[in-house]
Backbone as a chain_set.jsonl record, in Angstrom:
{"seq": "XXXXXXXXXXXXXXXXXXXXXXXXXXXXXXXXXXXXXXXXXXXXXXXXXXXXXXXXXXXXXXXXXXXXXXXXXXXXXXXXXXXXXXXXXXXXXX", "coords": {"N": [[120.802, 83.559, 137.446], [117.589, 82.276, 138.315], [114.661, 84.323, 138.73], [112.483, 84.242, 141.289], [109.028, 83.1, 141.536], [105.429, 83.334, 141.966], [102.614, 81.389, 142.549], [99.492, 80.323, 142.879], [97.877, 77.686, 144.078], [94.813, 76.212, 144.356], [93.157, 73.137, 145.172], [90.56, 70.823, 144.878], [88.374, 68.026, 146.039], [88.813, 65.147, 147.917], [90.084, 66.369, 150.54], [90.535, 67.65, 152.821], [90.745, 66.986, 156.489], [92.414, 64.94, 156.159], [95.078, 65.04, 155.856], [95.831, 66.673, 154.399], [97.179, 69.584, 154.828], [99.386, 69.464, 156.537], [101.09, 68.132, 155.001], [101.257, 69.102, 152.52], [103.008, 71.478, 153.545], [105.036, 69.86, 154.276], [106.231, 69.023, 152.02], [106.042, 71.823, 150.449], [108.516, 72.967, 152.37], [111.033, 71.198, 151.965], [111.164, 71.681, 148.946], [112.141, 74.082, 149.17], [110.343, 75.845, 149.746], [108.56, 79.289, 149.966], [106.039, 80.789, 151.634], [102.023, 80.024, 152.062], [99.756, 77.544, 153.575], [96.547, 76.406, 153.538], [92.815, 75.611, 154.958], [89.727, 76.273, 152.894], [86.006, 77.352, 153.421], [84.615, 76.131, 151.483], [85.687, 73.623, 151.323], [88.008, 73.303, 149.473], [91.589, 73.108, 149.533], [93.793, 75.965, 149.518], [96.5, 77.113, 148.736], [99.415, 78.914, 148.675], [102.615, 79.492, 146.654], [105.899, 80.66, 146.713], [108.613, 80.745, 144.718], [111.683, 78.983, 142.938], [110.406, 78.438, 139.373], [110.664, 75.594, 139.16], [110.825, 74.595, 140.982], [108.63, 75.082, 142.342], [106.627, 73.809, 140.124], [106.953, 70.962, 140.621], [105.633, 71.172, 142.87], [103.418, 71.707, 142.433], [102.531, 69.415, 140.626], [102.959, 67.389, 142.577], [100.906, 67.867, 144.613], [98.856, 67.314, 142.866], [98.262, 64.788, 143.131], [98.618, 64.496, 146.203], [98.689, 63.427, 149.484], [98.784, 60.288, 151.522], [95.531, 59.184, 151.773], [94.477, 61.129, 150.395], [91.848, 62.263, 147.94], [92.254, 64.029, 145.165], [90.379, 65.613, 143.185], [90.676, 68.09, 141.382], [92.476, 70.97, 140.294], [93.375, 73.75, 140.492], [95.608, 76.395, 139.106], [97.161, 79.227, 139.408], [98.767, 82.469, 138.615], [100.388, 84.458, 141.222], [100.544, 86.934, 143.067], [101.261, 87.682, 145.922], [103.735, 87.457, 148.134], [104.48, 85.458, 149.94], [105.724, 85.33, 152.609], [107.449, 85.065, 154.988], [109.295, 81.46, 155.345], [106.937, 78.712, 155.555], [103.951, 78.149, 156.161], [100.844, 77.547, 158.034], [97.907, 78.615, 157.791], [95.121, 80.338, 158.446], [91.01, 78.616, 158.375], [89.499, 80.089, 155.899]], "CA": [[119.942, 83.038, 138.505], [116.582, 82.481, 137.941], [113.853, 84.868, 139.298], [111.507, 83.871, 141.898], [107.796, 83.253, 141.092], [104.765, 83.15, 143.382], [101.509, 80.71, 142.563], [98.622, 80.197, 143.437], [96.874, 76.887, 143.545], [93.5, 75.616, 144.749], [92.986, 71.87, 145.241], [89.283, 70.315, 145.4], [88.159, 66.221, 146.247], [88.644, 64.832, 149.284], [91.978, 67.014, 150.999], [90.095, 68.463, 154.414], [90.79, 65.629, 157.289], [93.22, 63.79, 155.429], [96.507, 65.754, 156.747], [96.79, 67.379, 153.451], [97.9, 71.006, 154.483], [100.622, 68.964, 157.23], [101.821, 66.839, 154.246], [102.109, 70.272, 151.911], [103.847, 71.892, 154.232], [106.523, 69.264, 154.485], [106.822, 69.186, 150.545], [106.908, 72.706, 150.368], [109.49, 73.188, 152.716], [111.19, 70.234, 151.339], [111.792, 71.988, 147.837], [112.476, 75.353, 149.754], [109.343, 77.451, 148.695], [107.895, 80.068, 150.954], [104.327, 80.833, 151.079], [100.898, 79.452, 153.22], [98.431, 76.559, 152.863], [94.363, 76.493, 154.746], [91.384, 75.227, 154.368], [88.555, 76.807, 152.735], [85.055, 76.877, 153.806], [83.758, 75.333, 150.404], [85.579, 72.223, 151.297], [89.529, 73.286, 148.83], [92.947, 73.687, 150.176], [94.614, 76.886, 149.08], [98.218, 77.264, 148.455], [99.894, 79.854, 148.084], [103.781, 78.915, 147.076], [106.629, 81.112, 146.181], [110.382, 79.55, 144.777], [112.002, 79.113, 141.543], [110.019, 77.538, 138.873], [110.928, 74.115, 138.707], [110.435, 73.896, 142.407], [106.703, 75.399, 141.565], [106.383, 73.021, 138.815], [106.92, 69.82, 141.554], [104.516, 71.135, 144.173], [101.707, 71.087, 141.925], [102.203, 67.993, 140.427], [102.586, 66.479, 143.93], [99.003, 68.559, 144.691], [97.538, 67.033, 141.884], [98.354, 63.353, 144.148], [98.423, 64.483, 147.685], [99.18, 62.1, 150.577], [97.675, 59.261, 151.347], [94.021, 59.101, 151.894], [93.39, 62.456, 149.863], [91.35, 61.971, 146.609], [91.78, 65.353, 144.222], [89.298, 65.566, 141.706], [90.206, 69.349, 140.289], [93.412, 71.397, 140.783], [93.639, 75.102, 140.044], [97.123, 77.001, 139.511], [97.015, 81.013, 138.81], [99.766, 83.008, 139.041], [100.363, 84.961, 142.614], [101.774, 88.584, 143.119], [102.009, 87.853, 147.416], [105.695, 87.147, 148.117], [104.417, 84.464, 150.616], [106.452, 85.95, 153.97], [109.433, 83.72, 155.316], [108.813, 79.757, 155.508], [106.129, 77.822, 154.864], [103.134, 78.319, 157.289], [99.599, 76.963, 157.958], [96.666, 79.756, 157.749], [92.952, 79.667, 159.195], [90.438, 78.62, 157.296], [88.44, 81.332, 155.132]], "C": [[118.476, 83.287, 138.131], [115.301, 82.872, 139.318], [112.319, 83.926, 140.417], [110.247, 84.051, 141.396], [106.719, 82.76, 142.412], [102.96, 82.151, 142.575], [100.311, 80.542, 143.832], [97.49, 78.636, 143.236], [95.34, 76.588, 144.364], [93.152, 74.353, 144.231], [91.74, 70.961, 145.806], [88.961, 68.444, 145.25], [88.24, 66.172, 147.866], [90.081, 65.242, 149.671], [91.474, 67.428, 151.78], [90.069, 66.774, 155.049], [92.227, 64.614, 156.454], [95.078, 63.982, 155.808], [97.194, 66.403, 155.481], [97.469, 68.842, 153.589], [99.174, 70.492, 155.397], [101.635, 68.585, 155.829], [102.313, 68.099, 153.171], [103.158, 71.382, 152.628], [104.968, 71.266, 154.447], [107.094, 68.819, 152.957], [107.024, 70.45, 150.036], [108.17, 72.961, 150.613], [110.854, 72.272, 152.219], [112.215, 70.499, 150.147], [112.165, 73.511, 148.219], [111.544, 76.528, 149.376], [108.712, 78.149, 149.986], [106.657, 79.927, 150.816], [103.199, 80.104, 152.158], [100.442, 78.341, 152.437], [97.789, 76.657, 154.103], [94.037, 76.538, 153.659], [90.701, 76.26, 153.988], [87.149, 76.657, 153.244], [84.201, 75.988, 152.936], [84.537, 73.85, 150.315], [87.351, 71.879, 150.49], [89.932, 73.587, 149.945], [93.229, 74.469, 149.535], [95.427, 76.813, 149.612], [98.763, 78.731, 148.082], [101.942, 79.19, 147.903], [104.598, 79.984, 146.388], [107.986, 80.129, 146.364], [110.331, 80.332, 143.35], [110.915, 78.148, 141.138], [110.055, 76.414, 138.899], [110.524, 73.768, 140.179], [108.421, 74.301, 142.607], [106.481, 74.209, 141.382], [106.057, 71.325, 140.267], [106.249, 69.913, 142.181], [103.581, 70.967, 143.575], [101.78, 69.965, 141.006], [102.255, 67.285, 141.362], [101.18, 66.943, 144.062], [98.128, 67.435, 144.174], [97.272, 65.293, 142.763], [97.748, 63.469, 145.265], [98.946, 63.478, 148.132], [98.21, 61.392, 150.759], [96.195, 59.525, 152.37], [93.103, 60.133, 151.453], [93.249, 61.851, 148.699], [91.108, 63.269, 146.15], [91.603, 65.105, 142.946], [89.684, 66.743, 140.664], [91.726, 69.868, 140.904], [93.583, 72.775, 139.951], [94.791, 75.601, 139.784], [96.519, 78.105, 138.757], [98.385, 81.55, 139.699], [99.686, 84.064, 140.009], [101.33, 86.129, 142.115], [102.359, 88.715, 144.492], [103.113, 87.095, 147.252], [105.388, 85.912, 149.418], [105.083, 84.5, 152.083], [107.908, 85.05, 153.893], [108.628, 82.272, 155.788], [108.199, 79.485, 154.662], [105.079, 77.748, 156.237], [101.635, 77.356, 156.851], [98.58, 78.157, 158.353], [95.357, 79.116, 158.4], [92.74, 79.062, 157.924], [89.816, 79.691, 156.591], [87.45, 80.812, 154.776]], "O": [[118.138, 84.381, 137.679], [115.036, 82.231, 140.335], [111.444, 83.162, 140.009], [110.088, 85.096, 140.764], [106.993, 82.111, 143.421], [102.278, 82.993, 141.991], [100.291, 80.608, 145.061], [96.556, 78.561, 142.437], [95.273, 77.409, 145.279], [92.853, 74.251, 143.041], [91.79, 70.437, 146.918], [89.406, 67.789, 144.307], [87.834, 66.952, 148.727], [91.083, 64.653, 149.265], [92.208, 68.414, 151.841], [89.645, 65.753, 154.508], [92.551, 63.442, 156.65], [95.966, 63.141, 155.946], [98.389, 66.648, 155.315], [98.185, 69.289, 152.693], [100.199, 71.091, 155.071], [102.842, 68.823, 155.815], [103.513, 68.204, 152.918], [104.019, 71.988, 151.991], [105.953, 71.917, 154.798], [108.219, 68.352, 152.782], [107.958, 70.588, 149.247], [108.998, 73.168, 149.726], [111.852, 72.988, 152.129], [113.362, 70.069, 150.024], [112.552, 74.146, 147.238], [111.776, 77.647, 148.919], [108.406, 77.464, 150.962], [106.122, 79.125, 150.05], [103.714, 79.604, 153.158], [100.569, 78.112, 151.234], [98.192, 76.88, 155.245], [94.276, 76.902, 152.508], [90.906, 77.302, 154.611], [87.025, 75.492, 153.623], [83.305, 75.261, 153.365], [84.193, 73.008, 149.485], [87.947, 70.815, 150.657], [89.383, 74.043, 150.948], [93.052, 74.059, 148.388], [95.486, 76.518, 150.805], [98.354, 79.442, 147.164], [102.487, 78.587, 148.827], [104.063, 80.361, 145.346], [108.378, 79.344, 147.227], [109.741, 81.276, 142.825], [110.446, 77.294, 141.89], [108.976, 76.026, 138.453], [109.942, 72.72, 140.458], [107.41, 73.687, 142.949], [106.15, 73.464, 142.304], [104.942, 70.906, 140.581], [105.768, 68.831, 142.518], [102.748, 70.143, 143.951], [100.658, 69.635, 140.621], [101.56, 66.278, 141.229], [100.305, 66.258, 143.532], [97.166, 66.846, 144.668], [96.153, 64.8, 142.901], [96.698, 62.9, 145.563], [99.588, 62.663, 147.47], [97.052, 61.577, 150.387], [96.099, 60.004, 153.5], [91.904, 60.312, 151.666], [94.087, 61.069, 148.251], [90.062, 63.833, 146.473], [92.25, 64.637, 142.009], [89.325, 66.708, 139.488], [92.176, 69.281, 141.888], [93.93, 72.739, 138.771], [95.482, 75.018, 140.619], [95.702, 78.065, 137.837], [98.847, 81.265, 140.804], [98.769, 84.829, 139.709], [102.263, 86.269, 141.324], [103.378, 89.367, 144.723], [103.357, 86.254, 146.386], [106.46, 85.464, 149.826], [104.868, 83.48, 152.737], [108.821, 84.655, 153.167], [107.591, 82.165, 156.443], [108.365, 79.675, 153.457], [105.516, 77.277, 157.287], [101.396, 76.727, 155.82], [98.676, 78.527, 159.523], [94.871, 78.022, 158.688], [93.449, 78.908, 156.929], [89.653, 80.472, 157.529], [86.572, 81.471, 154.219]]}, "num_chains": 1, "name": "protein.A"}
């Protein structure tokens, strides 16, 4: 069985207003990954996602898309040490 991993991405363009932390939240949960997404004040979405790899691997290439009417210009991934709680939640902004 392969070990759980926890990421971290950050997603900048146009993703505030657009319903991108609704729309990650229903592709997280989706591929079964725990973990948060909120806005930032500089304008990114942060992610945080824990799963298996491969289910990783799919959320941030969806990211790098988004739903419709987001335009991402830049997409961060760094690897995460928080275990992300239980679900898939929506955070303030910071």
């Amino acid at each position: 069985m392969t070990r759980d991993l926890a990421i971290r991405l950050v997603v900048w363009g146009r993703v505030q207003g657009v319903g991108y932390r609704w729309w990650t939240i229903g592709e997280a949960r989706r591929l079964g990954l725990r973990g948060w997404v909120r806005n930032r004040r500089d304008g990114a979405v942060e992610i945080l996602a824990v799963g298996p790899p491969d289910a990783l691997a799919v959320l941030a290439e969806a990211c790098e898309q988004g739903p419709p009417g987001a335009h991402v210009t830049a997409l961060e991934r760094v690897p995460a040490e928080d275990e992300g709680g239980l679900g898939f939640t929506e955070r303030p902004t910071i």
